[in-house]
C-alpha positions as CSV (number, residue, x, y, z in Angstrom):
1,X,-108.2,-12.5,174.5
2,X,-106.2,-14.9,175.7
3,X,-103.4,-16.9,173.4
4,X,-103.1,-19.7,175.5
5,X,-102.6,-22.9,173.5
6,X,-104.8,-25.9,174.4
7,X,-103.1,-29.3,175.8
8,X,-105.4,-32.1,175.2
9,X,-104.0,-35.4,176.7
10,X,-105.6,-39.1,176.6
11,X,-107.1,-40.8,180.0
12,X,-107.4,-44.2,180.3
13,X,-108.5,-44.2,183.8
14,X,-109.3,-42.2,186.6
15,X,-105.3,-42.2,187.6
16,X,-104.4,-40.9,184.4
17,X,-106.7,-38.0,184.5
18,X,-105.8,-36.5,188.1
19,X,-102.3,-36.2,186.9
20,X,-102.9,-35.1,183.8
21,X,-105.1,-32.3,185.3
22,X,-102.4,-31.7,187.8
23,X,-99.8,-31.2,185.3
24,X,-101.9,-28.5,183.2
25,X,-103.7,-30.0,180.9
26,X,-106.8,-28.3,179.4
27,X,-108.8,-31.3,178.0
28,X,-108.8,-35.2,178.3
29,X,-109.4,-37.5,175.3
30,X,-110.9,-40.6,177.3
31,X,-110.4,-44.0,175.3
32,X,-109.9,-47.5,176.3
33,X,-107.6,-50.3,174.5
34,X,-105.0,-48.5,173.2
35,X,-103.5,-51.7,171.3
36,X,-106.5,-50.8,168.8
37,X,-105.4,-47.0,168.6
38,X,-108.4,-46.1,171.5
39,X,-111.9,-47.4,171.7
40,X,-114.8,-45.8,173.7
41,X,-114.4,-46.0,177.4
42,X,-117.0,-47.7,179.7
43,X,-119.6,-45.7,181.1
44,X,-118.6,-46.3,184.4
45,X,-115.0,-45.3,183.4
46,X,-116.7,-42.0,182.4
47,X,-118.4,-41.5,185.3
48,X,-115.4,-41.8,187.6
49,X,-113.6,-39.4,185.5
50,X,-116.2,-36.5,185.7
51,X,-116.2,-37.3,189.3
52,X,-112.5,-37.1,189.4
53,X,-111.7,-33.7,187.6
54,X,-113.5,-30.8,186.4
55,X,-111.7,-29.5,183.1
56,X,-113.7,-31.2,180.0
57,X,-113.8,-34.5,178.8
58,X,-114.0,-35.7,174.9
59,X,-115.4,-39.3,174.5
60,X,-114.6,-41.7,172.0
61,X,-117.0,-43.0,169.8
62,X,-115.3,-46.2,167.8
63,X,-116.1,-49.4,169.0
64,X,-113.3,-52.0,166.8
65,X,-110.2,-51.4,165.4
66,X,-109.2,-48.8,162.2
67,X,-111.6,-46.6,160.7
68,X,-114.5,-48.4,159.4
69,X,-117.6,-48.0,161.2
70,X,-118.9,-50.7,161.7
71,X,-122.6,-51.4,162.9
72,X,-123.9,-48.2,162.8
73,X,-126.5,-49.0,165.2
74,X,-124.4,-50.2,167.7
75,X,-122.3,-46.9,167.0
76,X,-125.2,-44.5,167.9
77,X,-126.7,-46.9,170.9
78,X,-123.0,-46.4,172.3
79,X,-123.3,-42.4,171.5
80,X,-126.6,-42.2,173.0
81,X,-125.5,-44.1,176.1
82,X,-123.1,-41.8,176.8
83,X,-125.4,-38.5,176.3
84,X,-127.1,-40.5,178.9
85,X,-124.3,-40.7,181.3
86,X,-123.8,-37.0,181.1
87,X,-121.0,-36.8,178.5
88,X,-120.6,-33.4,176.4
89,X,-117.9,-33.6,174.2
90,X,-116.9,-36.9,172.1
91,X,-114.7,-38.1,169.2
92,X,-115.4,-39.7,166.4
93,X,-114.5,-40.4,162.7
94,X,-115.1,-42.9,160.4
95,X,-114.1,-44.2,156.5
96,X,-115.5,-46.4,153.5
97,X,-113.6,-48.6,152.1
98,X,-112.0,-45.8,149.0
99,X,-111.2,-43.2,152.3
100,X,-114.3,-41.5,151.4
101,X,-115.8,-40.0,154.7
102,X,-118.8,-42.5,155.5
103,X,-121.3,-39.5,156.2
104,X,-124.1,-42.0,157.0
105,X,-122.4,-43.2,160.0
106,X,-121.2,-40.3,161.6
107,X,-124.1,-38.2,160.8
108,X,-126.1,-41.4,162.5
109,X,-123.4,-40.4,165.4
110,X,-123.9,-36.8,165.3
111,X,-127.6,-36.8,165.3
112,X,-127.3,-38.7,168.9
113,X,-125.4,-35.6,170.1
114,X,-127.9,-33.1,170.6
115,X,-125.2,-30.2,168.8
116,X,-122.6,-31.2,171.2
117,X,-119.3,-30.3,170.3
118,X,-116.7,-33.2,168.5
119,X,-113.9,-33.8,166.8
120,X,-113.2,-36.0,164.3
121,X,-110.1,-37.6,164.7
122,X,-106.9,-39.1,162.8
123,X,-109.1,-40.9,159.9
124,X,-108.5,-37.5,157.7
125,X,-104.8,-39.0,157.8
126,X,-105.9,-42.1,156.2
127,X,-108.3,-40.5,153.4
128,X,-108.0,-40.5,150.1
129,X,-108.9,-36.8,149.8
130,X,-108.6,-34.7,152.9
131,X,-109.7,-31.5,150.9
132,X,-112.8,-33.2,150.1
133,X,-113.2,-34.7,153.6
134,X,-113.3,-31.1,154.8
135,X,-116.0,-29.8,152.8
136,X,-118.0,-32.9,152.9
137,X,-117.9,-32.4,156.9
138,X,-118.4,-28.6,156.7
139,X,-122.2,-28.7,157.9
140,X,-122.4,-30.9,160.3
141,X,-123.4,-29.8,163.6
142,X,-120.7,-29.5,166.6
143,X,-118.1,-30.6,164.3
144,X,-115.2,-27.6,166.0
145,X,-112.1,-29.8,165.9
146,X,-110.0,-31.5,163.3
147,X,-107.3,-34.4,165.4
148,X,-104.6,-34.4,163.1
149,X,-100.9,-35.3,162.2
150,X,-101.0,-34.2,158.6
151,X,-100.0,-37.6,157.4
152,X,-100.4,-41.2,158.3
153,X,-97.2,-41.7,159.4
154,X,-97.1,-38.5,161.8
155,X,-95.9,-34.8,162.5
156,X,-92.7,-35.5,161.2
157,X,-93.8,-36.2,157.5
158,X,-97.2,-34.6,158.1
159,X,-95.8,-30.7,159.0
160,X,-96.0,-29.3,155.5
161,X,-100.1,-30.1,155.9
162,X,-100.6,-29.3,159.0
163,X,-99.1,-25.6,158.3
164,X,-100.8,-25.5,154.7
165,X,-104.1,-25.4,156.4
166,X,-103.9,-23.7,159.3
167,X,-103.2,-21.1,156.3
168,X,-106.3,-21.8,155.1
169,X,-108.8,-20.8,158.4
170,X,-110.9,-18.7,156.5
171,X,-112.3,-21.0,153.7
172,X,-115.2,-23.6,153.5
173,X,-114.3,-26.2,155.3
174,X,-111.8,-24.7,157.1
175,X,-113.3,-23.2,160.3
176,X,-112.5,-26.3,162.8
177,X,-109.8,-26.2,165.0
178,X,-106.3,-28.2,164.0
179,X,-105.5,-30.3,166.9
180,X,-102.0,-31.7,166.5
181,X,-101.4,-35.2,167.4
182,X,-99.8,-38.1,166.4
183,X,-95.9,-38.5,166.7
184,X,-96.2,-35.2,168.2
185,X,-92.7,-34.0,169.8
186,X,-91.5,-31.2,171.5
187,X,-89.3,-29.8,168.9
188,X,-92.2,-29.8,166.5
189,X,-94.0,-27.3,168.9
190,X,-92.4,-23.6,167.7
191,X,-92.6,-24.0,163.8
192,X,-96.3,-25.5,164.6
193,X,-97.1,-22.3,167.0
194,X,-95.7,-19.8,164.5
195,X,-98.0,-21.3,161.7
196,X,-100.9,-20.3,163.6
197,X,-101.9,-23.7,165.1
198,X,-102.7,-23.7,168.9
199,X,-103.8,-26.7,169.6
200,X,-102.2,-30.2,171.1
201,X,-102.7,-33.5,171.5
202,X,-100.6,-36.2,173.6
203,X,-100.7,-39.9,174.8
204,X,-97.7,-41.3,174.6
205,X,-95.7,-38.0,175.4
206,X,-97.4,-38.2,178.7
207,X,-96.0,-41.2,180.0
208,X,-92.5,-41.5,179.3
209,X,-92.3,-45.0,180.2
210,X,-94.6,-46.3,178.2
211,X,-98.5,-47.1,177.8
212,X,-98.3,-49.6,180.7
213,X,-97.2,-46.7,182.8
214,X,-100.0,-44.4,184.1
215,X,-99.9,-40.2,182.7
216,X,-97.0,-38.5,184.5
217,X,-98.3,-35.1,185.8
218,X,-94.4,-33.8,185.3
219,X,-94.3,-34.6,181.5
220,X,-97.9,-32.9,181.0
221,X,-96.2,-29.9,182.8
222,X,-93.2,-30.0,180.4
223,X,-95.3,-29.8,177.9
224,X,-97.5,-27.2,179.1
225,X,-94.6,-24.9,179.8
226,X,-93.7,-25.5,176.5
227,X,-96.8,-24.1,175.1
228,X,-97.2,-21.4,177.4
């Protein structure tokens, strides 16, 4: 089996996909409005993607800022629009007020997916109890992916997380992949491979001059090298 680490980076737009593909990366994250930390793409913004590359695509689910829900209804219609389109893979994640997971919208979410795979993104940052987050998830279908810094504030303070549950693949709650992301840097990269984690996520890192600036297919491939 291979060991190959996966290199997830976020599209915006057609543009930023073809180079990010080009430079080696294994899986887009398509958002739009990045000022509000990503928010689900048009359809048609999907569409052009698929069209445009053929390694896969996870959606956003989150229609406003931070990581209340929301209207629920409104969250699903979005989901189920997208199923529609033809998407596969999406992102989602979702908070009460206390940083308790809100299971009533995302499982409103998940049941629009039909068991496709998801992750649930950097809200386990911002709860209250990311052990209980976990186990709360643990049953939910397609849930394969955890989108993750360890801590709000990113990598840097996060690390001793990160590495205290990839020790912890075996247990309830558990079983999801850690995808790193969030203040992610390449010096992070070795301590992060030799604790067992093999999964990576970048938006920033990809387009070293700035967000305004479209994915550079050399700084994926820096960081693909990296990984390989």
């Amino acid at each position: 089996m291979s060991n190959r680490a996966l290199l997830e980076v976020i599209a915006l737009d057609v543009e930023d996909a073809v180079a990010a593909q080009a430079g080696g990366a294994d899986r887009l994250e398509l958002v739009t409005d990045m000022a509000a930390d990503g928010l689900t793409p048009a359809r048609e913004t999907f569409a052009a993607i698929r069209a445009a590359v053929d390694i896969p695509l996870r959606v956003m689910v989150r229609t406003a800022d931070g990581f209340a829900a929301g209207d629920v209804g409104s969250l699903a219609a979005t989901a189920r629009a997208l199923r529609a389109e033809g998407a596969r893979e999406f992102v989602l994640g979702f908070l009460t007020a206390d940083g308790s997971p809100d299971l009533a919208a995302v499982e409103a979410v998940v049941a629009e997916l039909d068991g496709c795979a998801w992750t649930f993104h950097r809200a386990i940052d911002r709860a209250a109890d990311r052990d209980q987050l976990r186990k709360a998830l643990a049953d939910l279908p397609g849930l394969d992916t955890y989108l993750t810094a360890g801590a709000a504030a990113g990598v840097d303070e996060g690390l001793p997380v990160l590495l205290a549950e990839a020790a912890r693949g075996g247990e309830p709650g558990y079983g999801p992949r850690i995808l790193v992301g969030g203040g992610l840097a390449l010096a992070h990269v070795p301590v992060l491979r030799a604790g067992g984690i093999d999964a990576f996520h970048i938006g920033g890192a990809a387009r070293p001059g700035g967000w305004h600036h479209p994915v550079s297919a050399a700084a994926v491939a820096e960081w693909r090298a990296a990984l390989d």
